[in-house]
Structures are given as structure tokens and as C-alpha cells.
C-alpha positions as CSV (number, residue, x, y, z in Angstrom):
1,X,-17.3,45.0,103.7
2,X,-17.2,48.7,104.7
3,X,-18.6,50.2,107.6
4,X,-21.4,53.4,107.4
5,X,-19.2,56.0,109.2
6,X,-21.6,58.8,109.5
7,X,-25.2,60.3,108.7
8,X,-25.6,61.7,105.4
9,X,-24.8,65.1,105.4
10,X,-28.7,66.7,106.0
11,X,-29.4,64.1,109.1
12,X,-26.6,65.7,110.9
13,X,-29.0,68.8,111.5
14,X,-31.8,67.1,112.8
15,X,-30.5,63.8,114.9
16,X,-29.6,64.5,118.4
17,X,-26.5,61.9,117.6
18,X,-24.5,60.4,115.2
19,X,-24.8,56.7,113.9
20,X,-22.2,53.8,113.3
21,X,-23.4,50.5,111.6
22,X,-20.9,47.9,110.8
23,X,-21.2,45.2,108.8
24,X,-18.5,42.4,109.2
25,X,-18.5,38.8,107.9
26,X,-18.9,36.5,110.4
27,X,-18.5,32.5,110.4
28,X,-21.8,31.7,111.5
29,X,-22.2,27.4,111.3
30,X,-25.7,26.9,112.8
31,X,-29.0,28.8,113.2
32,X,-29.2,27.9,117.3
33,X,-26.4,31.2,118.7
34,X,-24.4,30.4,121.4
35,X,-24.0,32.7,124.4
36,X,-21.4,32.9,127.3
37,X,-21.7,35.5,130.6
38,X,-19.4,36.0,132.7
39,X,-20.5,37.0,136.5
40,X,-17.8,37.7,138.4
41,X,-17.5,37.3,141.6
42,X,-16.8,40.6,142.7
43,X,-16.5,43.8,141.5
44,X,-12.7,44.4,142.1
45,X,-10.6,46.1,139.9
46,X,-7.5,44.9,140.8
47,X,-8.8,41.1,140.2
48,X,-10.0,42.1,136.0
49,X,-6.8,41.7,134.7
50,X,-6.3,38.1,135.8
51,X,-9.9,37.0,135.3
52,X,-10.2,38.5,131.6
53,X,-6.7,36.5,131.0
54,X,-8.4,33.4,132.7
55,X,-12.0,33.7,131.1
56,X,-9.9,34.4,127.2
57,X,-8.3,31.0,128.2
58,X,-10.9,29.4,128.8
59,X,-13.0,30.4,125.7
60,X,-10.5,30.7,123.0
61,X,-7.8,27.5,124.5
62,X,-4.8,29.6,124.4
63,X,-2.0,27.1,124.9
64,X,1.2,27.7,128.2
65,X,-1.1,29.5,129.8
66,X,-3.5,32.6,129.9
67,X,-1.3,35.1,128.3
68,X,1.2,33.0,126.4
69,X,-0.6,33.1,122.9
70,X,-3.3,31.1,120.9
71,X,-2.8,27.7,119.3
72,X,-4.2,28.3,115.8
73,X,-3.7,24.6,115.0
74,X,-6.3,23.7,117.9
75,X,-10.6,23.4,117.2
76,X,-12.4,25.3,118.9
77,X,-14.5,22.1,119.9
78,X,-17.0,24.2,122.3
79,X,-17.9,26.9,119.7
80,X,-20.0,29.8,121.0
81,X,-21.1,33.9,119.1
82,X,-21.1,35.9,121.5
83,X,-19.0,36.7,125.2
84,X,-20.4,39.4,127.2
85,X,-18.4,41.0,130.2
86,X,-19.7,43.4,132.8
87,X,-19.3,46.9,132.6
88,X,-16.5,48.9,133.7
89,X,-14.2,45.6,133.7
90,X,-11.1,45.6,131.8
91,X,-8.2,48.0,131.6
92,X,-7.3,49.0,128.6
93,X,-4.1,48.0,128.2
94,X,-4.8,45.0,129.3
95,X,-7.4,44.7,125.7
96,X,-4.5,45.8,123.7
97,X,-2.4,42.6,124.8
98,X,-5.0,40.3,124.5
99,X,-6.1,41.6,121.0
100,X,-2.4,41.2,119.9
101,X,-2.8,37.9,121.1
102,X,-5.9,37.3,119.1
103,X,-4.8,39.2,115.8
104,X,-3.1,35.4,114.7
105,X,-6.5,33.1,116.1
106,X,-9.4,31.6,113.6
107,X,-12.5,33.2,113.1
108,X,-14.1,33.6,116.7
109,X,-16.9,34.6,118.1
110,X,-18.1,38.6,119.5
111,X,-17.0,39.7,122.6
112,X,-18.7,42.9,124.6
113,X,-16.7,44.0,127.6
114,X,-16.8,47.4,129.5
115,X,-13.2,49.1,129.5
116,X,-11.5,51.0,132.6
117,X,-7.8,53.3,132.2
118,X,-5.0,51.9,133.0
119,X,-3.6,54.0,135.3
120,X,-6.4,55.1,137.3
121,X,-8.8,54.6,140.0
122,X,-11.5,55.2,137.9
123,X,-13.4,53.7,135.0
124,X,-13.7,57.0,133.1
125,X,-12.0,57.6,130.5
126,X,-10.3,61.3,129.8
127,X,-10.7,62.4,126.0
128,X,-6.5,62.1,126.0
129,X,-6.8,58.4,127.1
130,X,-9.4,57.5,124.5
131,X,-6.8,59.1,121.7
132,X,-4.1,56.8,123.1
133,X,-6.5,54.0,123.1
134,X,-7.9,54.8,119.5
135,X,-4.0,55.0,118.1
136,X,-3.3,51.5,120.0
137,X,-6.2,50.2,118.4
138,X,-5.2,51.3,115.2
139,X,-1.8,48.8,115.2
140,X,-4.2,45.9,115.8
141,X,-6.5,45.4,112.8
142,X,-6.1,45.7,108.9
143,X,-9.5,46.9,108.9
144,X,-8.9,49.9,112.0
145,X,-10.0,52.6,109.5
146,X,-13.6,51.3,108.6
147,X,-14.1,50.1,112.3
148,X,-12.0,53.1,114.8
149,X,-13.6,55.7,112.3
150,X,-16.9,56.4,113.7
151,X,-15.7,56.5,117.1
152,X,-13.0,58.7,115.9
153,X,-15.3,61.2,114.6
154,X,-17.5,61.6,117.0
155,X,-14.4,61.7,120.0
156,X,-13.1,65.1,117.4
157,X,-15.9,66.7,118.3
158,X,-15.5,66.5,122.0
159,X,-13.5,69.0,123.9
160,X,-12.5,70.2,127.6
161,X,-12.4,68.1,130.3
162,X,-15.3,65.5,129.5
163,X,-15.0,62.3,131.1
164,X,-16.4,59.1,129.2
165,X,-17.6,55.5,129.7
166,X,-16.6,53.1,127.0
167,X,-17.3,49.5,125.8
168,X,-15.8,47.8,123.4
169,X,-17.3,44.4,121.2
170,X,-14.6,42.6,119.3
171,X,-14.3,40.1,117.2
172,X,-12.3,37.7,114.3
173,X,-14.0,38.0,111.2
174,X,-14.6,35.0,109.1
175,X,-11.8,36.6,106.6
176,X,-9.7,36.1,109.5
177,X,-9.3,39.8,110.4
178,X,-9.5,41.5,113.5
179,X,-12.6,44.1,114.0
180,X,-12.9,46.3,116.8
181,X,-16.6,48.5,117.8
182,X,-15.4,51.2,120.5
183,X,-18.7,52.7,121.8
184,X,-19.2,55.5,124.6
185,X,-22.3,55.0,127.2
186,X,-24.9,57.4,126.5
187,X,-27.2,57.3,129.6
188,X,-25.1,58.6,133.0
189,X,-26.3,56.4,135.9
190,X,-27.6,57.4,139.2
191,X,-23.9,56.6,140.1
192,X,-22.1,58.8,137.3
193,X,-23.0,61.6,138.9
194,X,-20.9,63.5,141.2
195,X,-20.0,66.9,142.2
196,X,-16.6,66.6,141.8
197,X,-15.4,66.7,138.1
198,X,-12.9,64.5,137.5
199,X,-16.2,61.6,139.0
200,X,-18.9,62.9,136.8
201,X,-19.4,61.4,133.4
202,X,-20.2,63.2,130.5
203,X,-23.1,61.3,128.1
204,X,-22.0,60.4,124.6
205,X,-24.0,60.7,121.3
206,X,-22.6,57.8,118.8
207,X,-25.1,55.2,118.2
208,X,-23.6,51.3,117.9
209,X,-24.5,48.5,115.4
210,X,-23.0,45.9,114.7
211,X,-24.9,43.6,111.7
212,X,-23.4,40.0,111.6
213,X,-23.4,39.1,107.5
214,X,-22.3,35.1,107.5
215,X,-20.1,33.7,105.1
216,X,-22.7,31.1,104.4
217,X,-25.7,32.8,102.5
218,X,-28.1,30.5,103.6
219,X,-27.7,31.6,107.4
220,X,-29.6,35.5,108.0
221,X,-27.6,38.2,109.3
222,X,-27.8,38.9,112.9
223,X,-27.7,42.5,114.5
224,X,-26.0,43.2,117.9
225,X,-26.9,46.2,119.8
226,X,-24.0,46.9,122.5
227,X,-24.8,48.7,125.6
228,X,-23.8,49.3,129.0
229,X,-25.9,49.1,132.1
230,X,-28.0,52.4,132.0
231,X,-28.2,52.6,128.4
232,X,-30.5,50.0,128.8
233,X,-32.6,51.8,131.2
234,X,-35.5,54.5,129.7
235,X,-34.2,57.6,132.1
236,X,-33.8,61.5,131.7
237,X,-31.2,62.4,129.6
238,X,-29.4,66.0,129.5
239,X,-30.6,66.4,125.7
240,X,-34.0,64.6,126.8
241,X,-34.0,62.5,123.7
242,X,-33.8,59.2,125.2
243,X,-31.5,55.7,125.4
244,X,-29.9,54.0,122.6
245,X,-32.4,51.4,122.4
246,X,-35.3,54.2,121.8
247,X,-33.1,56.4,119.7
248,X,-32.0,53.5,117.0
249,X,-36.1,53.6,116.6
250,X,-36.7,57.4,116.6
251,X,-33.4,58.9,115.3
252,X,-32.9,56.4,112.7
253,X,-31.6,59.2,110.3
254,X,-28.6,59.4,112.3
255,X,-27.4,56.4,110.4
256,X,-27.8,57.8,107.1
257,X,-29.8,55.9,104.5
258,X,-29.2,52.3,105.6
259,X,-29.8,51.0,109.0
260,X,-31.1,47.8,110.0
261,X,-34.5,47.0,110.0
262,X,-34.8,44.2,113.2
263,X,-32.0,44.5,116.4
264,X,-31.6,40.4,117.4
265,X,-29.1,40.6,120.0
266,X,-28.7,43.5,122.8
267,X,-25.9,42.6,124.5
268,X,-25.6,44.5,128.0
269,X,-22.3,45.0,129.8
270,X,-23.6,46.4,133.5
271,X,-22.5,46.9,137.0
272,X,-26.1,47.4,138.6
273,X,-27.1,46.5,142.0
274,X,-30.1,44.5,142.5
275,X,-33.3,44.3,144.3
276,X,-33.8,42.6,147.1
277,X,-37.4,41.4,147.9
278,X,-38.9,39.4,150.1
279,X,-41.7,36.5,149.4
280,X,-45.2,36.1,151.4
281,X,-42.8,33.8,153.7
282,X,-40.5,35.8,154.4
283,X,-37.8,34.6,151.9
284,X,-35.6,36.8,150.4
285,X,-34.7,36.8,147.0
286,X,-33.0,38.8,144.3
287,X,-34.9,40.4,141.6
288,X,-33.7,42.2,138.6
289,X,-34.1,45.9,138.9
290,X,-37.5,47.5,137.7
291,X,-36.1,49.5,135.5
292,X,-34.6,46.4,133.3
293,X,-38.2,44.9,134.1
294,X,-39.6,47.6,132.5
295,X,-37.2,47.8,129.4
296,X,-37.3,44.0,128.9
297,X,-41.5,44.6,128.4
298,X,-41.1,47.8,126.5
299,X,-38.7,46.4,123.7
300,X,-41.3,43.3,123.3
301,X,-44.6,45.8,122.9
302,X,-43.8,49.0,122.6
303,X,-44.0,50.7,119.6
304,X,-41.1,53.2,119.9
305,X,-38.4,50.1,120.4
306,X,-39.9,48.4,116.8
307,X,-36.7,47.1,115.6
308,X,-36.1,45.4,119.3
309,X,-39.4,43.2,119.0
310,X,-38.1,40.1,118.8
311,X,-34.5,40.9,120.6
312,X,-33.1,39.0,123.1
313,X,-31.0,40.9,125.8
314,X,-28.4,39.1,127.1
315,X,-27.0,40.9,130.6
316,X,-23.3,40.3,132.4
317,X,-23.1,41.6,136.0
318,X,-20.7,41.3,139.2
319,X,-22.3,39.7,142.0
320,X,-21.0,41.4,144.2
321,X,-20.6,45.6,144.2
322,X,-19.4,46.2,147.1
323,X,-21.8,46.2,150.1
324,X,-24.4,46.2,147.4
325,X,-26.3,42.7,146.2
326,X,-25.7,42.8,142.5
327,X,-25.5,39.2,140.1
328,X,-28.2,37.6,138.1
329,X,-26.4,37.6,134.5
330,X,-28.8,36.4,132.3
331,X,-31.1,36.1,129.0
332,X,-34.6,37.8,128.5
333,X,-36.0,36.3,125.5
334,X,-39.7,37.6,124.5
335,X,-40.9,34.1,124.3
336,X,-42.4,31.7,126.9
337,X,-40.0,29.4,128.7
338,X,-41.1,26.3,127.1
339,X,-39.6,23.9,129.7
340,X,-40.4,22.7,132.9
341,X,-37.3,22.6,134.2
342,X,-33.8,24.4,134.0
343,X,-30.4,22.9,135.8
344,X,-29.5,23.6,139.2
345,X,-28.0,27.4,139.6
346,X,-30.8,29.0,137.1
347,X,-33.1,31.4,137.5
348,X,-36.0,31.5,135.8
349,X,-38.6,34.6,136.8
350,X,-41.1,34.5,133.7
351,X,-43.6,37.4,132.5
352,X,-47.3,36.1,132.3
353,X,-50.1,34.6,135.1
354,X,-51.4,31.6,136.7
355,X,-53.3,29.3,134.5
356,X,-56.0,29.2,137.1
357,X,-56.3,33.5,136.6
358,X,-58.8,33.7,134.4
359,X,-58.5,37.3,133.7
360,X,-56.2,39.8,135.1
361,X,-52.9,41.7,134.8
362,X,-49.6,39.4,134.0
363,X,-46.6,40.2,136.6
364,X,-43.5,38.8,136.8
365,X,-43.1,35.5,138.8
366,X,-41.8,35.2,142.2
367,X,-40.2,31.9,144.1
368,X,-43.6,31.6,145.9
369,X,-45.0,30.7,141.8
370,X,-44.7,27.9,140.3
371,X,-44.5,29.4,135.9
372,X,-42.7,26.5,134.4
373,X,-45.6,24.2,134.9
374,X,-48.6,26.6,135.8
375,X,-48.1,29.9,134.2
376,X,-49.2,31.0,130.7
377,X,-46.0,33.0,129.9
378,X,-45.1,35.7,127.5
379,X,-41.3,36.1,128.3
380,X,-38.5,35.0,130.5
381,X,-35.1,35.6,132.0
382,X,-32.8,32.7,132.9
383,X,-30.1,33.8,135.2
384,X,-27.4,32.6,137.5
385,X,-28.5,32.3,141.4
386,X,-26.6,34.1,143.5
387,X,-23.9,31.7,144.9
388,X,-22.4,32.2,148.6
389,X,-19.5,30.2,147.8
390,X,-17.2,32.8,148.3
391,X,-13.8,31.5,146.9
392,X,-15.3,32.0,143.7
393,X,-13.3,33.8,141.1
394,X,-16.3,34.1,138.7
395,X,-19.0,32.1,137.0
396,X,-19.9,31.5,133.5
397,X,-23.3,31.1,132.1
398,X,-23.3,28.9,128.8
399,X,-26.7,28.8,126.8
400,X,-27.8,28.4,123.4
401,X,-30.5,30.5,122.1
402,X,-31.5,27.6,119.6
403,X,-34.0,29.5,117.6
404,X,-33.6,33.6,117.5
405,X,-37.1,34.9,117.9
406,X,-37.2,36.4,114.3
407,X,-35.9,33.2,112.8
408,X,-38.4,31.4,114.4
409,X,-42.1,30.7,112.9
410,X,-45.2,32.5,114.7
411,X,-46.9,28.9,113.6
412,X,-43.9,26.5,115.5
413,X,-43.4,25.7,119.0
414,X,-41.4,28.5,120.5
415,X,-37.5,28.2,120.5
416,X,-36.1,28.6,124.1
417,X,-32.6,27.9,125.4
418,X,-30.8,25.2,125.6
419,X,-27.8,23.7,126.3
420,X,-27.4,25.6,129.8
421,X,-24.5,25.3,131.9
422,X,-22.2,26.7,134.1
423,X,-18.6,27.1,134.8
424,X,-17.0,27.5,138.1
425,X,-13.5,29.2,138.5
426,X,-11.9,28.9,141.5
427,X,-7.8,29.8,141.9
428,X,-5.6,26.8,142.2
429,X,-2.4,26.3,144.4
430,X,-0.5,27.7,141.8
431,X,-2.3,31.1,142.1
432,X,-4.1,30.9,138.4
433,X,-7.9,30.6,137.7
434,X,-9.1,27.3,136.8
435,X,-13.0,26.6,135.3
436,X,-14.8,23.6,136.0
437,X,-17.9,22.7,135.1
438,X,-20.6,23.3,138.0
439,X,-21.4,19.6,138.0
440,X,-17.7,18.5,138.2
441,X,-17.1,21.5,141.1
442,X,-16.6,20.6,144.6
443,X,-18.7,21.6,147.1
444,X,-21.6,22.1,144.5
């Protein structure tokens, strides 16, 4: 299957950006998908390496160690479609050895992670580092023109000394093939901005998405919708058209003549800090930041996100920035929470009101509420609690979105998660990252 480079040549002129859809087959087995987050512990660079090497082990069972190869021969017994990262995570170098690695594995699932340099102290990329990166890319995958193309493109047409943020989603295709989506962040954070040059990043204009087509006909095609952190976030932008997530909705022509009609998955690579708010007792609790709040509500009823109606946005943080509180890696799904009850070292703040409100605005839920059991909810975001165990490496969140909204019936019980679980990975005597399962970790 080919990928849709660019806009036909008359949407050039009147989109603010250019659009990349790919389509790649994709060994989808089941309608429930299967997520994986990773929250690591904290944000430190010089740690990434070592924990993307650990965390690849652990998803994909590489055999003699984290960067010794795959075992082909070996099931994938805990199979799972999608791995999201945080932003600003992995050096690039470090993604060309562990794509070489995976050129020779099965057919896998996605994985979104933020990218960094290699060779320097920040996580923005020059325009000569992304041509290096683009012509290591390139030696990785049968299929580097259809996929590196589009970023390609677009990176020709930027000159100077810009400075970019990049992501990357990757993944084996169910021919067995490796397929790469490089994408630039197109909303500059608060944090992004800085009166020195070489610290302020320049905003891209390539839209990403990436339309899952399984090898199995009678399983629908999902579309992903990778981000990082601001993207997400409806903010002032120096064109003043917008985020991503508004611009797939009113730029549309910027992919040309096709472009999917429904996003499913918005997978979110950030490195936010978080709000810290206090309950009517005086406990104090973090709560995802308002802008995300507002995004999560916006992409459920508003009518300039359409295509994101029924998209679940799956979000990978550090716990940790700094001085800064960050964490709570999680799922919003537009759907009510279902159960009354999620496993120790989940979150769940839910979008609705007390049963006993008769009329009144809906909010979202504090630790003072009680929504699992006395809410009516409209949405939900499950999310790792903060954890003070500080010899932490990183956590992993495990769930299984077992219906996707769109695939579900308005007239059936709403599909929730399922399946939630976390890993714990903690560095052994021997210096290397081990996972456990939360319930088999010590001191949990």
C-alpha cells in the first residue's frame, strides 16, 4: 500500500500545511486494542537510552539481553497495538539501533516516542540533524520512500537556522516490513520559547496520519493521530490556524482527495507538568492540566474536532520534570467508566455529576467524589497515581480498550478498559532494568 505524500496540487494554495496519510497493513487479531504507557520515572536524559533498551525488552522479548537482538522464533504471548513514550525521550541514534534490531522481528505492534539529538543538550533538532536522521532512516525499511517522503518534503522547504521537535511512530507491518512516520510538533509550548536561538523552537506544518488497514478484512481499519504534548493543547499559533487535532478537521484539503473520515487513536507523547490542587480537606492531589481537560471535552462535542468524536487519547508523561510534579499517563475515552472499581495505582477522574444533582453543570471529579458508583458519567481518564517509591526506573500502564468507541453500538453497554495492569522496573544488582508486575513488586 502506498502512502498519500502530498496535497493535490490546488490545496497547496489554500491550506496553511501540508498533509501525510499512510496507510500500512497491520496484523490486527482481535477487535479489543491493546495499549502500553510508559511513565518514567524521571525526566533525565542521560537515563533514555537504557530505559528505551529495557522497555523494547520487555515488550518485544529480545533474547541476551536489551540490545542483543530479537528471537523471531519466540510468541509474542502478551500481544499489545500500540507503545506510547513521552516526549522528548529518545536519542536518535539510539532509534536507529533499535530499528536495526527490529528490521528481522514478526509483525508488531505501533510505537510513538518523542526523539532528542544525539549529541546534544537539547531535544531540538537542527534542519542538518533531521537530514542525517532522514538518510539513516532510509537504510532501515524497504518501504523508506512511501513512508520518509512526506517528511522529506516538507523538511526541503525549511531553511536557516530553524530548530524542530520530532516524534516518530513505528512499526512491523503485517508483510513483515519495517514502516517509519517522522512527524515535527506543530504547537511550540510555553517552554519552547526562549530568547536565545539555538532554545527556541520553530513550529512545523506537516500533518500526521497513520490509518491501520488489517490483514484480516473482517476487522475495520483504525486511524492514529500522533502528537506531542502541546499539539494536543488548543493555543495561539504564529500562523493562528490552530493544532493538529483542529486542522485535520478544518484543513482537510491539505491531504489531497482522501483523508480519513473518523481519528480512533490520538496517541500523545508529552513532557507537561501537572496541576496540583487541593480537596475541601486539604488533600493534595494531581490533576491533569486544563488545557488537556479542555481538549479531552472539545474532541468529544465540538464540532470543529468531527473526525475525533469518538477518539480515545492515550497520553505518556515523566513523573517527574524536574522540580516540577508531572505523571498521570493515561486513557481518556469519551465514554462512561462502566466499573466500579479499577486496581490499585489507577486513577480514575470522570466527566459527568452526582446522581443526586438533579440539574446542573457536569465537572470533572475530585478524590472528595465518589463517580464509579454515584456519578452519571460522560467520559473518563484512567491514569497511573503518582508513586513516591523513588528507586523506580519507570512504570508501565497495560490496558485494553476492549471496544473502540466507533466500533461499539450506541444501543450496547459501553465498552471501557480492561485488563489493567502495571509494571514496575526497578535496576537490579547487575545494573540493568528489570519489570515486575506491580502485584509481584516489593514494597507495593
Amino acid at each position: 500500500m502506498r502512502t498519500t505524500i502530498v496535497p493535490a496540487p490546488g490545496a497547496l494554495a489554500r491550506s496553511a500545511f501540508k498533509g501525510a496519510h499512510y496507510s500500512w497493513p497491520f496484523e490486527r487479531r482481535a477487535r479489543p486494542f491493546v495499549v502500553r504507557i510508559v511513565e518514567p520515572h524521571d525526566y533525565a536524559p542521560g537515563n533514555h537510552t537504557d530505559l528505551f533498551y529495557a522497555v523494547m525488552t520487555e515488550l518485544f522479548e529480545l533474547t541476551g539481553g536489551a540490545v542483543d537482538g530479537f528471537d523471531a522464533d519466540k510468541p509474542n504471548q502478551d500481544r499489545w497495538d500500540l507503545t506510547t513514550f513521552p516526549e522528548a525521550f529518545v536519542p536518535s541514534e539510539t532509534l536507529i539501533n533499535a530499528l536495526q534490531m527490529l528490521a528481522s522481528y514478526g509483525p508488531s505492534g505501533c510505537v510513538h516516542v518523542g526523539l532528542r539529538p544525539s549529541k546534544a543538550d537539547t531535544h531540538l533538532f537542527k534542519i542538518s540533524e533531521l537530514k542525517n536522521l532522514l538518510d539513516e532512516l532510509s537504510d532501515q525499511s524497504p518501504k523508506r520512500e512511501d513512508d520518509l517522503s512526506p517528511f522529506r518534503t516538507w523538511l526541503k522547504g525549511q531553511t536557516g537556522t530553524k530548530l524542530f521537535n520530532v516524534g516518530c511512530l513505528f512499526v512491523v507491518d503485517s508483510d513483515g516490513d519495517l514502516r517509519v512516520c517522522l512527524h515535527p510538533k506543530l504547537v511550540r509550548s510555553q517552554f519552547e520559547s526562549n530568547p536565545l536561538p539555538e532554545r527556541h523552537m520553530e513550529e512545523g506544518q506537516l500533518l500526521s496520519l497513520v490509518t491501520l488497514c488489517p490483514s484480516d478484512p473482517i476487522y475495520p481499519t483504525i486511524t492514529l493521530q500522533p502528537l506531542l504534548c502541546s499539539d494536543a493543547l488548543n493555543l495561539p499559533t504564529d500562523r493562528s490556524t490552530g493544532g493538529p487535532l483542529m486542522a485535520v478537521n478544518r484543513y482537510a484539503n491539505s491531504f489531497g482527495k482522501v483523508i480519513p473520515d473518523h481519528v480512533d487513536i490520538v496517541s500523545v507523547a508529552t513532557c507537561t507538568p501537572q496541576t496540583k490542587t487541593r480537596t475541601s480537606d486539604a488533600m493534595v492531589y494531581r490533576d491533569w492540566h486544563g488545557k488537556f481537560q479542555e481538549t479531552f471535552l472539545a474532541l468529544a462535542e465540538n464540532s470543529d474536532y468531527a473526525r475525533h468524536h469518538f477518539a480515545a487519547v492515550v497520553l505518556a508523561n515523566f513523573q517527574e520534570i524536574g522540580k516540577s510534579a508531572g505523571g498521570l499517563s493515561g486513557i481518556f475515552l469519551p465514554v462512561a467508566p462502566r466499573y466500579e472499581a479499577f486496581p490499585e495505582g489507577i486513577n480514575v477522574t470522570c466527566w459527568g455529576r452526582p446522581k443526586s444533582q438533579d440539574s446542573g453543570n457536569n465537572r470533572w471529579s475530585s478524590p472528595g467524589d465518589d463517580p464509579l458508583t454515584a456519578w452519571q458519567n460522560r467520559g473518563f481518564i484512567a491514569s497511573l497515581t503518582p508513586n513516591e517509591i523513588k528507586d523506580e526506573s519507570a512504570r508501565i500502564l497495560g490496558c485494553t480498550i476492549h471496544r473502540l468507541p466507533r466500533e461499539n453500538s450506541l444501543w450496547a453497554t459501553n465498552a471501557s478498559l480492561t485488563k489493567c495492569e502495571i509494571s514496575v522496573g526497578q535496576l537490579n544488582d547487575a545494573g540493568k532494568i528489570n519489570f515486575k508486575r506491580m502485584s509481584d513488586h516489593v514494597g507495593i
